[in-house]
Structure formats: structure tokens, C-alpha cells
DRENMI-65229 format. One record per residue (C-alpha): residue number from 1; x, y, z; residue in three letters. Coordinates in nm, 2 decimals. Example, Ala and Ser with C-alpha at 12.3 -4.5 7.8 and 13.67 -1.06 7.14 Angstrom:
BEGIN
1; 1.23; -0.45; 0.78; ALA
2; 1.37; -0.11; 0.71; SER
***
This chain:
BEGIN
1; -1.15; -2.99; -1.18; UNK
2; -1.24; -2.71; -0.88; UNK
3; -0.99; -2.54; -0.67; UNK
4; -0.93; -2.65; -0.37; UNK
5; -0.73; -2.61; -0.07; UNK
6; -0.46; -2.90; -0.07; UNK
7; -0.33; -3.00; 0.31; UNK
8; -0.57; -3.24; 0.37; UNK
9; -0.47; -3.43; 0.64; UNK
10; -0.18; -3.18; 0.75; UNK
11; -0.45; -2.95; 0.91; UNK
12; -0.20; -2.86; 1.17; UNK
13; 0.07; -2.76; 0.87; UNK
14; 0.13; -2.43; 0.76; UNK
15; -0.02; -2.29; 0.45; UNK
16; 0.03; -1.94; 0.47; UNK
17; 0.37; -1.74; 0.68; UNK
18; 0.29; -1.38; 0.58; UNK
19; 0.40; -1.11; 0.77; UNK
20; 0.46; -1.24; 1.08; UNK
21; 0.14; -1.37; 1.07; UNK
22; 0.08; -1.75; 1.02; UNK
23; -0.22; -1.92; 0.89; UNK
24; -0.26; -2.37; 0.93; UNK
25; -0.42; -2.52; 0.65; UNK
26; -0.70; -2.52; 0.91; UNK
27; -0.73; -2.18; 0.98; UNK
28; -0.73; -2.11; 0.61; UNK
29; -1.00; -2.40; 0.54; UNK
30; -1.25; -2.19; 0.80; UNK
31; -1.19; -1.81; 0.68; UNK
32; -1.31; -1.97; 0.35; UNK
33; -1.59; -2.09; 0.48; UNK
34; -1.64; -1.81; 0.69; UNK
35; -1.62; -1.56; 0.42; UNK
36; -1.90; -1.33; 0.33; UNK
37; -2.12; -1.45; 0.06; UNK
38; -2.22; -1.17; -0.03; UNK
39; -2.00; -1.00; -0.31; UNK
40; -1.91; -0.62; -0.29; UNK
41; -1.94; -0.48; -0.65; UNK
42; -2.31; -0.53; -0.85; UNK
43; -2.20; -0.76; -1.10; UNK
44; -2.15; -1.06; -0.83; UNK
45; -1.77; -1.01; -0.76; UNK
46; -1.57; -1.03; -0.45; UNK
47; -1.23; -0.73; -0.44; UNK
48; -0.92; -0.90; -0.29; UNK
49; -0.73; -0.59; -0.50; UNK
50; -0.68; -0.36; -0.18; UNK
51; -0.65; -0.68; 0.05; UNK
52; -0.28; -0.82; 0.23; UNK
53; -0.17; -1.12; 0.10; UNK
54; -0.32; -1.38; 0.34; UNK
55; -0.65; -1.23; 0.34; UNK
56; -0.65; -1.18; -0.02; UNK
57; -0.58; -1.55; -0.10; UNK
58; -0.87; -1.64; 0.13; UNK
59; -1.12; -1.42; -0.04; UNK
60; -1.04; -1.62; -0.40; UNK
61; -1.03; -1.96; -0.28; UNK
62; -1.38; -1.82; -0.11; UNK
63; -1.50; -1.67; -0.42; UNK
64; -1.44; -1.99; -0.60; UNK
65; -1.62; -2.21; -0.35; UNK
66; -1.93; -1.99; -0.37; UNK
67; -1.93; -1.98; -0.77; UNK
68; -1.87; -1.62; -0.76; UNK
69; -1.59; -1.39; -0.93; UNK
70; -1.36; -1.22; -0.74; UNK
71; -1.12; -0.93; -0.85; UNK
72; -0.76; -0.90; -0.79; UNK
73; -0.62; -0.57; -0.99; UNK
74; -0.38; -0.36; -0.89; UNK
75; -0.61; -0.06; -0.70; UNK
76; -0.40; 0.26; -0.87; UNK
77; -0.43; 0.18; -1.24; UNK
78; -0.72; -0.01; -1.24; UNK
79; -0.82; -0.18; -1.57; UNK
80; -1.18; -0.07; -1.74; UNK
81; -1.44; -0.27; -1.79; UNK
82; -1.71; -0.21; -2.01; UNK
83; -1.96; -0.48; -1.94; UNK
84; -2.03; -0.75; -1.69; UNK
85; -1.79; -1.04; -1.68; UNK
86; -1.93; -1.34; -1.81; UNK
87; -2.13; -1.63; -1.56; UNK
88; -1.83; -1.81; -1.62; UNK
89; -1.58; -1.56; -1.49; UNK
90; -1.40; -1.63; -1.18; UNK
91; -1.08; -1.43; -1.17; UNK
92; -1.13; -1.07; -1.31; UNK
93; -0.76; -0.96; -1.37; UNK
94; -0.58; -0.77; -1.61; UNK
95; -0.22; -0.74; -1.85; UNK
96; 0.08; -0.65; -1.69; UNK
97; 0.08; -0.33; -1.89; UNK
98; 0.41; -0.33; -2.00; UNK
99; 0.33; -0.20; -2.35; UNK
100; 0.05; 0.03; -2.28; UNK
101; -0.23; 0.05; -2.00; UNK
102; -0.35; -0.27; -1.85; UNK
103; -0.64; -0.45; -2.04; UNK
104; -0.90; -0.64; -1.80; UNK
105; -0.94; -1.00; -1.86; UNK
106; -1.15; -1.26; -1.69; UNK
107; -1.09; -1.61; -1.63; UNK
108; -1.28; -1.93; -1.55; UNK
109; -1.11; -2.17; -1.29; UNK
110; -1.03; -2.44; -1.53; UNK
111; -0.83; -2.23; -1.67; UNK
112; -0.57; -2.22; -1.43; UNK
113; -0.67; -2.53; -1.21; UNK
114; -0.66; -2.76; -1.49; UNK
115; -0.29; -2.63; -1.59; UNK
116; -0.17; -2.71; -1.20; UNK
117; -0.07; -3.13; -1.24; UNK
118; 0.11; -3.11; -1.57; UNK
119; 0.31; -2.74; -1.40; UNK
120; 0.40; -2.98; -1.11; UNK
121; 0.52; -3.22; -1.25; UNK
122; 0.75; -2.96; -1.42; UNK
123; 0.83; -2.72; -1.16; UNK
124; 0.91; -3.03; -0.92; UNK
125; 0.74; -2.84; -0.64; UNK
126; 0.61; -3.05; -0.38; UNK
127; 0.36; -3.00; -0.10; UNK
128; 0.64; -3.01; 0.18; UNK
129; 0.79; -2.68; -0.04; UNK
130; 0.79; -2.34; 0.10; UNK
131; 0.71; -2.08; -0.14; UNK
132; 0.81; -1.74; -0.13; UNK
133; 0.56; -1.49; -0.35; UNK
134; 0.81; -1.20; -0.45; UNK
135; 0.53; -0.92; -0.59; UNK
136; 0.20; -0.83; -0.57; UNK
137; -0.08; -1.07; -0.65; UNK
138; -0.26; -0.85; -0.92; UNK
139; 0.06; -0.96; -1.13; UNK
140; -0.07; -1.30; -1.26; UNK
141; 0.25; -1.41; -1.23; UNK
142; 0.28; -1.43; -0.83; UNK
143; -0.09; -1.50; -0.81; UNK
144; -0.06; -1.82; -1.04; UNK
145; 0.24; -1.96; -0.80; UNK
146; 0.01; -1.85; -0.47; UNK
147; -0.32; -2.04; -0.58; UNK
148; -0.10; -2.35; -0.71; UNK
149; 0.10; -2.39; -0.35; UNK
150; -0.21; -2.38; -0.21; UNK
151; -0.40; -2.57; -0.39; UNK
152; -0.10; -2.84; -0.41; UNK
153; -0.08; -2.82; -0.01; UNK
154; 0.28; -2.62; 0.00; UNK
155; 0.34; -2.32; 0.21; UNK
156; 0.35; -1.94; 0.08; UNK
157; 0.57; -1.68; 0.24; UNK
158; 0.69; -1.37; 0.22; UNK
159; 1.02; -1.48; 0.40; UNK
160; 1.35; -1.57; 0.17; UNK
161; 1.53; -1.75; 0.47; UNK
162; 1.24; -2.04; 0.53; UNK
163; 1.16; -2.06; 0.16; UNK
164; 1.27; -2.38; -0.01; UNK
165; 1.06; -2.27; -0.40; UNK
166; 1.03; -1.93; -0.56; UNK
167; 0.87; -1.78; -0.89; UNK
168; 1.01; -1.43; -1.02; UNK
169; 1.09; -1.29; -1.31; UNK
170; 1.52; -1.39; -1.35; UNK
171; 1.65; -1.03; -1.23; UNK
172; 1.48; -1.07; -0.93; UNK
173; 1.60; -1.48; -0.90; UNK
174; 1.96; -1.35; -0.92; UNK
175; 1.90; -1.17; -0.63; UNK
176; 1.65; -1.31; -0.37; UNK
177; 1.85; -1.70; -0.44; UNK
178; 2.13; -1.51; -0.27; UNK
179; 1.89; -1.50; 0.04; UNK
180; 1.76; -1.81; 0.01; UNK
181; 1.99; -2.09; 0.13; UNK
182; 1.72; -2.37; 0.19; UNK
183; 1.64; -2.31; -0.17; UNK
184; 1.56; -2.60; -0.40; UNK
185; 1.36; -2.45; -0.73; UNK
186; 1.36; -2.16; -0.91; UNK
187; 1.06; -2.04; -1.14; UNK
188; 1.18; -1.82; -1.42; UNK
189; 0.90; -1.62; -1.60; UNK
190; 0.78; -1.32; -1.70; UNK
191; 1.05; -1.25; -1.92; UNK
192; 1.29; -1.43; -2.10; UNK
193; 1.58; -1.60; -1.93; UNK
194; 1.91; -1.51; -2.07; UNK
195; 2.22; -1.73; -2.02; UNK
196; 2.39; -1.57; -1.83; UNK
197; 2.08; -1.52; -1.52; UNK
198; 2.10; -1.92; -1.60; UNK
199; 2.43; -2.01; -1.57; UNK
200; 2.44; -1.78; -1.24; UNK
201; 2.14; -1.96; -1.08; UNK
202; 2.20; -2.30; -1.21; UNK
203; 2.55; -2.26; -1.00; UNK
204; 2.35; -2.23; -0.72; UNK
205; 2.23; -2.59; -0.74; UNK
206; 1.86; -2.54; -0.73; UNK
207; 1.63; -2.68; -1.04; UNK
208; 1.55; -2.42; -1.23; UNK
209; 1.24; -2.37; -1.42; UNK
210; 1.13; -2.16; -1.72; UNK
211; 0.79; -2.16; -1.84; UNK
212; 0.67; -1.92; -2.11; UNK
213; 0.27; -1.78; -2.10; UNK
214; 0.07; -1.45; -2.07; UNK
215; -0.18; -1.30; -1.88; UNK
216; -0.44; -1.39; -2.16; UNK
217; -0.27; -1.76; -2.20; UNK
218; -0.13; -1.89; -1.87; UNK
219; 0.12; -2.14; -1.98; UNK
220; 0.21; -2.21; -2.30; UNK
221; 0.60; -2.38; -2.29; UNK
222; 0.80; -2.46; -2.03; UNK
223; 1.15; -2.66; -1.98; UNK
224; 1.40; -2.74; -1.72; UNK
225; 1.70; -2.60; -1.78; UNK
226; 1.92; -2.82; -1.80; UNK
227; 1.73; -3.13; -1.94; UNK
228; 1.63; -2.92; -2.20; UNK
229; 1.80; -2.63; -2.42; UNK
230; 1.44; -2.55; -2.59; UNK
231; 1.08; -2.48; -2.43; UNK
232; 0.83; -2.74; -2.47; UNK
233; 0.46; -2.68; -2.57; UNK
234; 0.22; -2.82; -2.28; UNK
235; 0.05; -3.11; -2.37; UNK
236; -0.29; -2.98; -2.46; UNK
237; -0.16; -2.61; -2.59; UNK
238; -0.13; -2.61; -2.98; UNK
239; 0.10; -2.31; -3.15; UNK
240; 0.20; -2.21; -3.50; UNK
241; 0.30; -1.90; -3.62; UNK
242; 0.22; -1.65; -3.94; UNK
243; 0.52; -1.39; -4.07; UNK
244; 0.71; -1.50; -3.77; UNK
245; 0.46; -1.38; -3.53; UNK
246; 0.31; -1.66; -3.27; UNK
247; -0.02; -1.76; -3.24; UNK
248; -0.20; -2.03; -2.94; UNK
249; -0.44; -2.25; -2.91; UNK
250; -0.51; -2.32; -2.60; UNK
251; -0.73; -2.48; -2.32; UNK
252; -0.57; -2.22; -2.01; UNK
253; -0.70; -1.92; -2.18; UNK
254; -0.86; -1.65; -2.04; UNK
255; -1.24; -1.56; -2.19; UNK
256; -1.19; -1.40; -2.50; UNK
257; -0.88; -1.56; -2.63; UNK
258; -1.02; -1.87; -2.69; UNK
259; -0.95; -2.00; -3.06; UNK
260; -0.64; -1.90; -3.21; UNK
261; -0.51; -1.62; -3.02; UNK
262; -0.20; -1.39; -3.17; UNK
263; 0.03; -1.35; -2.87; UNK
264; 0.21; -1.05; -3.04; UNK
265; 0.55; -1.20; -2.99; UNK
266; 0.78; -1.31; -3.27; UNK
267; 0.85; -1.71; -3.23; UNK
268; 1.00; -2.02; -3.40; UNK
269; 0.85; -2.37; -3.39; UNK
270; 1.00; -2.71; -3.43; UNK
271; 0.69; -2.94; -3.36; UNK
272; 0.64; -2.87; -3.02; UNK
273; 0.99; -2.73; -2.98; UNK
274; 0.95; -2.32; -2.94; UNK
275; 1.19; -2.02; -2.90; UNK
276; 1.08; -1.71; -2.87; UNK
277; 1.22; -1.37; -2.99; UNK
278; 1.04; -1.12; -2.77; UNK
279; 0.72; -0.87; -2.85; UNK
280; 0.66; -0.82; -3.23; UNK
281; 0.65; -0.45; -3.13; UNK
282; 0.94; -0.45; -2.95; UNK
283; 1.12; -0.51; -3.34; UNK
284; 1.33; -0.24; -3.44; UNK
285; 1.38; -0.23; -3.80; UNK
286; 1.81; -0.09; -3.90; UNK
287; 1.82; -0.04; -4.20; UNK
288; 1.59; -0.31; -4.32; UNK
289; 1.80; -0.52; -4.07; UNK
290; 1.54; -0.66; -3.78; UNK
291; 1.69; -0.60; -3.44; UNK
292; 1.48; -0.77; -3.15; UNK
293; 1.50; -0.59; -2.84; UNK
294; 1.51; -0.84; -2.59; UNK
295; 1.83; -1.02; -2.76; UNK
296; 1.99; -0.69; -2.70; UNK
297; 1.92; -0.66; -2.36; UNK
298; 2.04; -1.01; -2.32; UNK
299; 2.39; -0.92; -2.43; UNK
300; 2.40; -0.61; -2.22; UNK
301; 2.25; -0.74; -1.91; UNK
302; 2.57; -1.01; -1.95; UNK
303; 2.82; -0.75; -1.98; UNK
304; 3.02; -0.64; -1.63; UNK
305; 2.90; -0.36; -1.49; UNK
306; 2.57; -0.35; -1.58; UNK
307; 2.24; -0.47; -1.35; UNK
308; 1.96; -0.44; -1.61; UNK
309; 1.95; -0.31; -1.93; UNK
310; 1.63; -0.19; -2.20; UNK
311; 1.68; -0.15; -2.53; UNK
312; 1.39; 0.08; -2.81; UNK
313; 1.41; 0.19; -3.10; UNK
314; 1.53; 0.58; -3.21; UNK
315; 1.38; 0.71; -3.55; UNK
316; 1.70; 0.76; -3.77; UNK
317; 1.67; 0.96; -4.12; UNK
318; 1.86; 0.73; -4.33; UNK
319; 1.83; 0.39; -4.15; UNK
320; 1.48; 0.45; -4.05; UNK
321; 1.54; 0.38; -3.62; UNK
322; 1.86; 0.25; -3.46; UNK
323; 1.92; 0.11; -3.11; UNK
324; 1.90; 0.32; -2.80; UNK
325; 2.00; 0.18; -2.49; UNK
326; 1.91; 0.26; -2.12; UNK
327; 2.09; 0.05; -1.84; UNK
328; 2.16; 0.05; -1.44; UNK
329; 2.47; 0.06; -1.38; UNK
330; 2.59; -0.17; -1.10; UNK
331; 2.87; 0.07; -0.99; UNK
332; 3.16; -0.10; -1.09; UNK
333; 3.26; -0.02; -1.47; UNK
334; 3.15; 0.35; -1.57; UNK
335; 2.94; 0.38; -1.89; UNK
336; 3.25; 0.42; -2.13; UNK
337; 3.40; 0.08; -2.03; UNK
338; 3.05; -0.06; -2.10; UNK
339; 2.99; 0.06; -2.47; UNK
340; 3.35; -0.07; -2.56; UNK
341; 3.27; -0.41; -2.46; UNK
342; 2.92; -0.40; -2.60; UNK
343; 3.13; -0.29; -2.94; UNK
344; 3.35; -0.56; -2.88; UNK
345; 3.05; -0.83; -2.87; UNK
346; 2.74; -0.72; -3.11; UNK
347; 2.69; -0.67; -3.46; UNK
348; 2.67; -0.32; -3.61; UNK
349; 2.31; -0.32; -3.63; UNK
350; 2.22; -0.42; -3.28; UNK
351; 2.52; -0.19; -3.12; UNK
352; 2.30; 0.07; -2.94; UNK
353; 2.39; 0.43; -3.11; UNK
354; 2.24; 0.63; -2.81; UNK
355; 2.30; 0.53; -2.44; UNK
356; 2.15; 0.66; -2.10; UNK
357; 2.22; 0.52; -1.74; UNK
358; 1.94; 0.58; -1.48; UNK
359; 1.90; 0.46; -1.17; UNK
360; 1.63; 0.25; -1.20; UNK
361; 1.42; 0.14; -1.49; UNK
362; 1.08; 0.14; -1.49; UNK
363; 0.92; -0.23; -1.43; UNK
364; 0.58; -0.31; -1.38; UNK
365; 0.48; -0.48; -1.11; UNK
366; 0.58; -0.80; -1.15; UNK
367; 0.94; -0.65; -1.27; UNK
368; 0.92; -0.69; -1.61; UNK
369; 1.08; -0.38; -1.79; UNK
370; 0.79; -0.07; -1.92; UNK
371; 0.93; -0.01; -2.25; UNK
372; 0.65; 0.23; -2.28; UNK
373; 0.75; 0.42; -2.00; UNK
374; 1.07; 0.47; -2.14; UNK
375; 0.99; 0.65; -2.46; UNK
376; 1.13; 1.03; -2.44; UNK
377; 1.38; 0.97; -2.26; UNK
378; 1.69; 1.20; -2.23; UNK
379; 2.00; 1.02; -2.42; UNK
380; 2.35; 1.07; -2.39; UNK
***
């Protein structure tokens, strides 16, 4: 399978609405065409990094059409990359860098294009859809749902109000649904989707969507919640996991994590049923007591008062680390009302010790919380 523009026979129907700045499936078919051949880095790649949206989607459905590789990383923290991608390489792109600095990885199209019927069969998103991209594209995430609307023939926007389909990680679904009242589905990924960002969107009445993946995997699981309480394994993607940690086999992977490939996350499997944990580093160990981070943040995120929440772990003498907690408040409930419900709700071992309220946490660019960042922080 190649990627391709979709549309076809709907030249005259909008593919992109960026910006004030509107693009038929047309217009888009001849700025591909009309794109320069001739890459602009010496190991035969294209740059849509520094490029707006529109153009920048035009320069990879070029760069595919010509057989070349095409880079789309963010331009301040670029990743390094210590030899030239391989002849198979078409998307050179890299980890969100949520636990570190970003790592480079390349990609062949198969291994997105070939991922793109079984995701919409899932995702219910339909060439008539309007789909509003809510980050940067260098975050696989939003470049994943741009190529697939194209591709499927949909529309992609930057505008909530005309959008009828949206992918974003579930803090930023609570909040852009609000301005979306054509809305019809909701993609949840990036980071795990607690209950209570489901129970909030579901009342909203739009199918909602979680799929579980990584830069270095694509898609992995998905489900619709709703139908399902559990992810489900794609069809061709294999899993199984060692000392609790998960490990994929997979067809979507980028080059380099072919074979069994350790995703660094803790998991359970029940034949192609999976739940995951959250990052294997993000474990903190109380008192021999395993404490994952993300089920933390889960229960404080659902608590009143508070708009996002990280938890990491604090080295302790005796217990070896305990739970510190950083949240945004929303305003409402001051930081003492907050730790007595949080007492009222977790076990000893997850009930964070130390507790600091900023303003905003730090998120990379997709909006998935920099733990890393967060280390040193001043605790109350």
C-alpha cells in the first residue's frame, strides 16, 4: 500500500482549512506534484519541520510520491542522527521526549499506511469528517491523524467550531469538546484515559476512541469505549510481556524496532485483551510496595479542584522513595481541601507525602506530562 491523497472524485471538496487559508483536494493534488524534487539536506530528505501546517503536509505526501524521506522534527530540540537513514526511510521523526531528550527514528510508509483501514474502521472517521489537528505535527500523534484524514479523503483544521473528529491527548479532549458542538469522535491517545476524562466526554455523546501506541510502534491496542472496558491488540500486532514489562511485535514499527521490541511500560495481557500500567520507570518502589505513577495521577486528576496532576518519586531513608505530587489547581478548592480528599480516597502507599501547586506543568508537545522536567522541584 502507498500513500495517497484520498478525495478522488471530490476535487472541489476541502482537504485542508488552516489558518484562514483553504486548500481543495485539487489544489492539494497539484502542490504535490508541483513540489521540488530536489531534497534539501545530503542524505536525500525533504524538512517540513520549520513549515505551517498546510505546506508541511504537502511536502510529505510529496516526499512520499517521489520515494524520498522527508523530516518533520520539532526545529528547537532537534533529535541527533548519527548516520544516514536507511533507503527505506520515509518519515524521519523522533520520541516525544517525555522521559529524556528526544531519540530520532525513521519510518517506512507501510508502516503507518498499512495501519490506516483497520484504525478506521475503529475510529469511525469517515471521509465527510472534519478534523481538527490540536498540536504540532513533529508530535507523531497529530501527524498520524493529519496523514490518515488525508489519505482517507476527510478535511483537517485548525478550527474547533467546523470540526466534526479530533485526536488529543484526554486533557486537551475535555477541553476543546467544549468548543466543538458539531463533534462526533473523539481520539484519546498519548496518555492514558482515566475514567473520569471518559465519563466527562462520553456525556457529550460523541464516540470516543482510545488507542494505545508509541512513536517507535504506532498502534498497538485500541477500543471504543463503551463497547469495550479493555484495549484490544490490532490484528497483526503480537504482545507478551516479561517481569511485568510489555514487549511488541509488530508490522507498524518504525526501523529499528522490528522483532520483539520492549516498550518500557508495565502491562497485563489476557490473549489479546491488554491494560497497561504506565512507564516501567515511572514505578516508584514504597517500601517494597510498587506505586505506578500514572494510577496516581488518575485519582488526583478526578479529585475537585484540580486540572492536571504528576506524580514522581522522592528518595525516603527508611522506605526508600515516597510519592510527591505536583498539580494545577483549577481555582476552586485550595491545596488543603485537596490532600484531605486525596487521604480520604488512596491507600497509604500511593498518598503523595510531598505536594507542590504550579501553574502549569510541563508537557511536551503533544501534552503529555515531562516527568523529567519535573525532577528538583521545590515541594511544599
Amino acid at each position: 500500500m502507498t500513500l495517497t491523497l484520498g478525495g478522488r472524485g471530490r476535487d472541489n471538496s476541502t482537504a485542508v482549512a488552516w489558518a484562514g487559508r483553504t486548500l481543495t483536494y485539487a489544489d492539494l493534488e497539484a502542490a504535490v506534484e508541483q513540489w521540488p524534487h530536489l531534497p534539501v539536506h545530503g542524505d536525500r530528505s525533504h524538512d517540513a519541520s520549520a513549515l505551517d501546517l498546510p505546506d508541511a503536509l504537502i511536502c510529505v505526501f510529496a516526499a512520499a510520491r517521489q520515494g524520498s524521506a522527508v523530516r518533520v522534527e520539532d526545529p528547537a530540540t532537534r533529535p541527533e542522527r548519527a548516520e544516514e537513514p536507511s533507503p527505506d526511510a520515509f518519515l524521519l521523526v523522533a520520541t516525544s521526549g517525555s522521559t529524556g531528550r528526544p531519540k530520532p527514528l525513521a519510518r517506512t510508509v507501510a508502516s503507518w499506511v498499512d495501519s490506516f483501514p483497520e484504525f478506521t474502521d475503529i475510529s469511525g472517521i469517515r471521509p465527510t469528517d472534519t478534523v481538527l489537528i490540536t498540536g504540532p505535527l513533529h508530535a507523531t500523534m497529530h501527524l498520524f491523524a493529519a496523514v490518515h484524514a488525508l489519505w482517507l479523503g476527510a478535511c483537517v483544521t485548525d478550527d474547533p467550531a467546523q470540526a466534526t473528529a479530533v485526536h488529543a491527548v484526554p486533557a486537551v479532549l475535555r477541553d476543546v469538546l467544549r468548543q466543538m458542538p458539531r463533534a462526533r469522535v473523539a481520539v484519546a491517545a498519548g496518555a492514558g484515559l482515566d475514567d473520569a476524562a471518559a465519563q466527562t466526554i462520553s456525556a457529550q455523546e460523541v464516540r470516543l476512541v482510545e488507542y494505545y501506541g508509541s512513536a517507535e510502534l504506532s498502534l498497538v491496542a485500541a477500543r471504543v469505549v463503551g463497547e469495550r472496558t479493555s484495549l484490544r491488540l490490532l490484528r497483526d500486532v503480537e504482545a507478551r510481556t516479561e517481569d511485568g514489562y510489555l514487549f511488541v511485535r509488530s508490522p507498524y514499527a518504525a526501523l529499528g524496532a522490528r522483532g520483539w521490541f520492549g516498550v518500557g511500560d508495565l502491562a497485563e495481557l489476557n490473549g489479546s485483551e491488554l491494560l497497561v500500567h504506565g512507564r516501567g520507570d515511572a514505578a516508584i518502589n514504597v517500601g517494597g510496595t510498587t506505586v505506578i505513577a500514572e494510577d496516581v495521577e488518575n485519582i488526583l486528576t478526578a479529585l475537585d479542584g484540580v486540572r492536571a496532576a504528576a506524580a514522581i518519586g522522592t528518595p525516603h531513608a527508611v522506605l526508600g522513595e515516597t510519592v510527591t505530587a505536583v498539580v494545577e489547581l483549577d481555582g476552586t478548592r485550595d491545596l488543603d481541601l485537596v490532600r484531605a480528599d486525596a487521604r480520604a480516597v488512596m491507600a497509604k502507599e500511593a498518598l503523595p507525602r510531598r505536594w507542590t501547586v504550579v501553574q502549569q506543568l510541563p508537557r511536551t508537545s503533544s501534552g503529555k506530562i515531562a516527568r523529567g522536567a519535573l525532577q528538583g522541584t521545590t515541594l511544599q
